[in-house]
N, C-alpha and C positions, 0 to 999 in steps of 0.2 A: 313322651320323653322329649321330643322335639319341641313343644310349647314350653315347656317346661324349661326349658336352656333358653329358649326366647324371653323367658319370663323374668329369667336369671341374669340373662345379658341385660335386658331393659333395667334391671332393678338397680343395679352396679353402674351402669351408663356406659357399657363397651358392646360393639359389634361382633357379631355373628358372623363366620362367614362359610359358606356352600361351598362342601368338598367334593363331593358327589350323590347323584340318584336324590337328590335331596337334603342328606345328611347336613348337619351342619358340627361346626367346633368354632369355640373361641380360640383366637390367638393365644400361641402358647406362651408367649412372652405375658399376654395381658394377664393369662390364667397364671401367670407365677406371680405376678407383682401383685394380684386381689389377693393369691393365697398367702402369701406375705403382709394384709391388712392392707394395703396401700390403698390411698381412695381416687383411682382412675378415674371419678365421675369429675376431682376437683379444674375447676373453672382456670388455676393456676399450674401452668405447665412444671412439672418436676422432673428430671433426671432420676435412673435406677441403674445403677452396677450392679449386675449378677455375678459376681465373681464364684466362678464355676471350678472344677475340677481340671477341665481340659480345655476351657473357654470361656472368657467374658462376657458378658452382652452389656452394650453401652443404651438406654435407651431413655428418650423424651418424652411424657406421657402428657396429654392435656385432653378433658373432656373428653374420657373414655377414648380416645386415640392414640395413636404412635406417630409419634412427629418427625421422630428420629431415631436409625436401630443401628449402630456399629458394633463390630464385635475386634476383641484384641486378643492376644496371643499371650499377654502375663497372667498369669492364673493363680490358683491355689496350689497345684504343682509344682509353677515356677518356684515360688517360694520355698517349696518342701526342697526341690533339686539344690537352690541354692546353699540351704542348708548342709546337705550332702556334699556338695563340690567345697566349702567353707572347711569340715572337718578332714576332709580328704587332702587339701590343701594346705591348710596351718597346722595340723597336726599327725598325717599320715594315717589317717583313721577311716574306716569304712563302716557305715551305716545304713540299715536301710527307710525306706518311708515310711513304716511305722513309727521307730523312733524321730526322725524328725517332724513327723506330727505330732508326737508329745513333744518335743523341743519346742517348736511354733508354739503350741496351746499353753504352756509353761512359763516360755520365755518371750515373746515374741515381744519385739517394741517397736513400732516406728517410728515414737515419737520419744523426745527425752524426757519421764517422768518426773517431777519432783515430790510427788507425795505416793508411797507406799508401791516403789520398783519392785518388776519381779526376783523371787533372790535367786542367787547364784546358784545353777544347777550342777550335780557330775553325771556325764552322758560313760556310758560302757559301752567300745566300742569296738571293732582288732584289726591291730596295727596292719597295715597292708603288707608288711614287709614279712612279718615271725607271724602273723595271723593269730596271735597270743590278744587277748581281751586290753584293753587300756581303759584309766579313766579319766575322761577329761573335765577338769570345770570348764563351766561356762556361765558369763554375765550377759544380761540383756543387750547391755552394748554390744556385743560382740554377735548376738545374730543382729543386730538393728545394722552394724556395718555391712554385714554382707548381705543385707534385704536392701542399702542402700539405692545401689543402680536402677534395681528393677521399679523400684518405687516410685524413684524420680523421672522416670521412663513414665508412668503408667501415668502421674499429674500431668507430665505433659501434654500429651492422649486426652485426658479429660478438658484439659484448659484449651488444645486445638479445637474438640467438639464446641464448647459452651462458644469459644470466640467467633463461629459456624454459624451458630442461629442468630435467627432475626434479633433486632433489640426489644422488641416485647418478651421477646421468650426468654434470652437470655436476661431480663428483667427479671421473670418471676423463677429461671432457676437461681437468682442470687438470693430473693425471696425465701424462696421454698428450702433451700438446700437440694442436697445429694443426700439418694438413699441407697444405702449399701446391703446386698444379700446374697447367700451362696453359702459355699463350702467356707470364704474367707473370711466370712464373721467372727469366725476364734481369734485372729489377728488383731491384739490390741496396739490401739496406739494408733493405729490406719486412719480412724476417722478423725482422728483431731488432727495429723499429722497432713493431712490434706484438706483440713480447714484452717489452720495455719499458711500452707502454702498457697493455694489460690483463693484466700479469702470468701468461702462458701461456707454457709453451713451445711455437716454432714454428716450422717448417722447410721448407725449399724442397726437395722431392724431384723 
């Protein structure tokens, strides 16, 4: 078994490393970006956002390494909550995080579409006040406004890291792009919406 993960790591081009009595494991970071197809062995450093349920992981990967690991606090959650506080707010309306995960997956936009928007949804929800069911439409713009903050928050976050690394590296992330993976990948619009903004290219694997 242990040759065998040796043989694994070697083939891939990422390190091993000794947890105890011998044993060994790949980084779990690296083992998520391989299992994700990414090619850690590439000679050209790339960026990976794992946008997680309860956590993101920001990371640098060049020739099977990690060059750089930061983690943020806007999540896949974020986004479901802001949904919730959004209906709660404009319309008096109480929902839980299953529906605004079909909302997200539905509707979600971060970016302003012009060819084939998602259409206008009605969410069922109850009023907080009579606790009686309501329904509300709802347009893509209007979760794109209230995903606004956090979005622009989190380009930030990525545009402080890349401004971080050396200028070889942040050379070949302008290159390479940003690769996106996680729970957030239902999230349309994300990846263009922050290749628009920091001039990256950046994709939803």
């Amino acid at each position: 078994m242990i040759q065998a993960l040796k043989d694994f790591a070697n083939h891939v081009g990422c390190s091993i490393t000794v947890i105890s009595h011998g044993k060994l494991a790949l980084n779990k970071y690296m083992a998520s970006a391989i299992k994700n197809g990414l090619n850690v062995r590439s000679d050209c450093a790339f960026m990976v956002v794992n946008m997680g349920y309860h956590i993101t992981d920001i990371l640098v990967i060049k020739s099977g390494s990690i060059l750089s690991h930061h983690s943020m606090s806007i999540t896949y959650e974020t986004f479901l909550q802001n949904v919730i506080v959004y209906l709660k707010q404009q319309h008096n309306v109480r929902i839980d995080e299953s529906i605004a995960k079909r909302i997200l997956d539905a509707m979600c936009s971060a970016h302003p579409m012009q060819k084939n928007p998602p259409v206008r949804c009605v969410v069922v929800g109850l009023n907080k006040s009579t606790s009686l069911p309501m329904r509300i439409p709802l347009s893509y713009e209007d979760i794109a406004n209230c995903l606004y903050s956090d979005i622009e928050k989190f380009g930030c976050i990525l545009t402080r890291i890349i401004d971080s690394m050396t200028a070889n590296v942040k050379a070949d992330i302008y290159e390479s792009g940003i690769q996106f993976t996680g729970d957030g990948t239902s999230l349309r619009g994300m990846a263009q919406h922050f290749e628009d903004a920091i001039n990256i290219p950046c994709y939803w694997v």
